[in-house]
N, C-alpha and C positions, 0 to 999 in steps of 0.2 A: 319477716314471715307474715303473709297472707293473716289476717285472725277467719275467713270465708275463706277455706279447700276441700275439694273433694265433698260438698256436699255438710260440711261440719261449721259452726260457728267455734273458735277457743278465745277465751277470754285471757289474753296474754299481755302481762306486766309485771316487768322486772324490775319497776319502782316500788309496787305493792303489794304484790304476792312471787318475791321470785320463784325458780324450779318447781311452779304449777299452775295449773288451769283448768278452766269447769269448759268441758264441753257440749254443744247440743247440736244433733243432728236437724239438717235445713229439709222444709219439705220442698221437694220437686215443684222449683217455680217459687220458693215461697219465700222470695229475698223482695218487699213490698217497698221502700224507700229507703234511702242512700244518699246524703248531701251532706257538703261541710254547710254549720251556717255560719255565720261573723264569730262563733264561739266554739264550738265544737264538732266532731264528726256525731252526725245522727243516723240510725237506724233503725229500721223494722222489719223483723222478719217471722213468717211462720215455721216453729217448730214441730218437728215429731212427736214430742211427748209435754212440753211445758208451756201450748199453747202457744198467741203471739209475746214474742221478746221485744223490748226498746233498748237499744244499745246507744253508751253514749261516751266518745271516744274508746270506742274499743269496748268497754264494761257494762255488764247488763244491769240495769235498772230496774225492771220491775217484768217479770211475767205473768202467762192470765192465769198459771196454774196455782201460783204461792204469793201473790203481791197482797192478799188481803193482811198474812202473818204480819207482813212490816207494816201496811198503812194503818190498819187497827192497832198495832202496840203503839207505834211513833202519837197517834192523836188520842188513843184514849185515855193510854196512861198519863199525861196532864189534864186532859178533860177530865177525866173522874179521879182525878187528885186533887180537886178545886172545892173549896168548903162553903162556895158561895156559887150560884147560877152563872154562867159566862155568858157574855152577850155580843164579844168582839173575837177574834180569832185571825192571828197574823200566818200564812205560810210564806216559807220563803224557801225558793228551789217548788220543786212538784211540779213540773209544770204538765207533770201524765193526769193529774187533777184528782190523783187516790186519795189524799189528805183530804181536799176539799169532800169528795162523798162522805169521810167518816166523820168530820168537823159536823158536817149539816146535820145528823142522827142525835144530836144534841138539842134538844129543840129549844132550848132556851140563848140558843145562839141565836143572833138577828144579825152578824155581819160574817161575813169570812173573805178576808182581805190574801189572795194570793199575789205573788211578787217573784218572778220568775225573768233571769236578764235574756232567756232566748225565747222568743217566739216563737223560732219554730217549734221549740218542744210542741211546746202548745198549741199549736195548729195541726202538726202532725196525728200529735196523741187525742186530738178533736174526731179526726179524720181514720184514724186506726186502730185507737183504743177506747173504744166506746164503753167501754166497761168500768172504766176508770171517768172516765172525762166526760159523763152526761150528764154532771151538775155542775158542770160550768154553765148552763143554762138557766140553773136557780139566782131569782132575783136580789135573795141575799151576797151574792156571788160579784165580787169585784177583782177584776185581772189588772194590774199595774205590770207593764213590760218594763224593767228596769232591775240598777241593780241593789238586790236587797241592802246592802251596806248603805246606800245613802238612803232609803226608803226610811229605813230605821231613823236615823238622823232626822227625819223630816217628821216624823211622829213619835212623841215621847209622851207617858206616863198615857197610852194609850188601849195597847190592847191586853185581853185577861188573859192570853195562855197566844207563845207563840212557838211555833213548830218552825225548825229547819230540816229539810229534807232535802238533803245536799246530795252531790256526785262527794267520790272522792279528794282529798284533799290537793288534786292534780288541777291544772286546769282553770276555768270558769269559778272554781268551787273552794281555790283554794285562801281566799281571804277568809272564808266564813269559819275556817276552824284558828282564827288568831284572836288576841287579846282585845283589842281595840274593836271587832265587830261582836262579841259577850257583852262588852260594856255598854254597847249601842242598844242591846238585847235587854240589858237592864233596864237601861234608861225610857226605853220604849213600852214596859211592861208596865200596869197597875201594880198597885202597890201589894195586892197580896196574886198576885198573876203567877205564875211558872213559864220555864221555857223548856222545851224540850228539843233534842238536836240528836240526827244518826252522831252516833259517835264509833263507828269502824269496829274491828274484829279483836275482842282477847286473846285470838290463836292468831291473831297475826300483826297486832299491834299495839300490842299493851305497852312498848314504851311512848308510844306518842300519847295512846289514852294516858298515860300518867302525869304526863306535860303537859296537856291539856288540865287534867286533872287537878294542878297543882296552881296553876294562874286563876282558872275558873273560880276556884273555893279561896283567893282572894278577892274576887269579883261580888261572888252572890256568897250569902252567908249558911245557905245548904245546898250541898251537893250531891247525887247520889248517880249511881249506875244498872242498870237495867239491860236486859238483853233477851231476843227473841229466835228462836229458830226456824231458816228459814234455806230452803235448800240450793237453790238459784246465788246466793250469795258466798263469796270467799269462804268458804272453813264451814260455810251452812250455818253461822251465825252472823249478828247484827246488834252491836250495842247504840245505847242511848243516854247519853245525860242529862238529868232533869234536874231543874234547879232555882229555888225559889227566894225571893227579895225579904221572905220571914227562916230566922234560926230555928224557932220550932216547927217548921211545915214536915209536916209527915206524906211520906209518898203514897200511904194507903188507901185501895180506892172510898172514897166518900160520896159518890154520885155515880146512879146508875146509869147508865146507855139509853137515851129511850126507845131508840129501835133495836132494841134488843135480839129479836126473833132473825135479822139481819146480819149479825157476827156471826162470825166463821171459825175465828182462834180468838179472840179476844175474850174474858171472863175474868169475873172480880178477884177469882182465884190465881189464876194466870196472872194478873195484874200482881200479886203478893211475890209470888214466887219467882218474877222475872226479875226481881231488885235481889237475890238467894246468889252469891257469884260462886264460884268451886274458890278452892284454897287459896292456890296462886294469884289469883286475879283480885281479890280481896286484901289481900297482902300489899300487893304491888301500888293497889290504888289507896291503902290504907282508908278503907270501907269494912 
């Protein structure tokens, strides 16, 4: 099945979400790029109501209507869980460049090292999502095209707080959620640094969260879960594991945003309440 008919975009996978899918109406003419590149199918197209969409094999990635909810919880909640000024900052994935804008609002940052294996992301989303992608022009701003797993390898006891902003665990994306590229994650991180990574939907994949869950917290010696709402995405949520190289790191924010006036969903409050799970999910992940 077609995922573009009759005028409609359907996000359809029956790896990930079987028996459903988020639909968005295409505007008239508003299908803007379309290539396989050496990695995955890319997309861009103008929507009816959630602004432009980046689709990537099939699954939408970030739109202009709701993409702040994820790029601001995914970077600030380790940025302002840091009890010391960051001055390095790894992404890995993003290559729409939403991370890098919220990284830079930090001002005590002086690097942000993104690490993205497709190019074109990145050149499309230069070219079509400027909303996202205009501080790829800040001279703190370093693009490595390659793939995050060996990036990591190549820089240890590096950077303060590293973000993955991954696709699905299908694909291009799907090393990043195994044991072997967390411990790379460690080893790459300062010594009181965090990492923070999408970690998928409790309404729709709390057993893998739990598997993950379970390697991880022998990996780093705290572990926690966190999650944002966000309407574009499976189930309308989006979790996150954050996870730090010290046993007492507390996930609460400790440092404020300094462009504050800037957030959209983000707040220290928010930040508190996003690590609160409902019953089950708590249970399951034993949090």
């Amino acid at each position: 099945m077609d995922s573009l008919a009759k005028g409609w975009f359907s996000e359809l996978s029956d790896e990930m979400w079987p028996g459903e899918c988020r639909n968005l109406k295409v505007k008239e003419n508003g299908l803007l790029y379309h290539k396989k590149s050496d990695f995955q199918d890319v997309m861009v197209f103008d929507s009816e109501t959630y602004g432009r969409v980046l689709v990537l094999d099939g699954v939408i990635q970030c739109t202009e209507r709701d993409e702040f909810a994820y790029q601001e919880m995914i970077t600030h909640l380790p940025l302002a869980s840091l009890d010391f000024e960051p001055k390095k900052v790894l992404i890995i994935g993003g290559g729409d460049g939403g991370c890098v804008r919220e990284a830079l609002k930090h001002s005590s940052v002086e690097e942000v090292h993104l690490c993205d294996i497709d190019g074109d992301v990145i050149k499309v989303s230069k070219e079509l999502l400027p909303y996202m992608s205009s501080s790829f022009t800040n001279p703190k701003v370093h693009v490595h095209v390659m793939d995050g797993a060996v990036f990591l390898k190549q820089h240890k006891n590096n950077f303060d707080v590293i973000i993955v902003d991954s696709s699905d665990p299908v694909g291009p994306a799907s090393t990043l959620f195994g044991r072997e590229f967390f411990q790379s994650c460690y080893e790459a991180l300062t010594e009181r640094g965090l990492l923070c990574t999408q970690a998928e939907s409790v309404w729709l994949h709390l057993d893998l969260i739990a598997k993950m869950r379970e390697f991880i917290g022998e990996i780093f010696p705290k572990v926690s879960y966190a999650y944002t709402s966000i309407p574009t995405y499976p189930s309308g949520v989006i979790g996150f594991f954050c996870c730090s190289k010290q046993a007492d790191c507390g996930f609460e924010p400790k440092r404020q945003v300094s462009n504050q006036d800037e957030l959209r969903y983000y707040t220290p409050e928010i930040h508190k309440a996003s690590f609160v799970l409902p019953a089950f999910a708590a249970k399951k992940l034993k949090l």
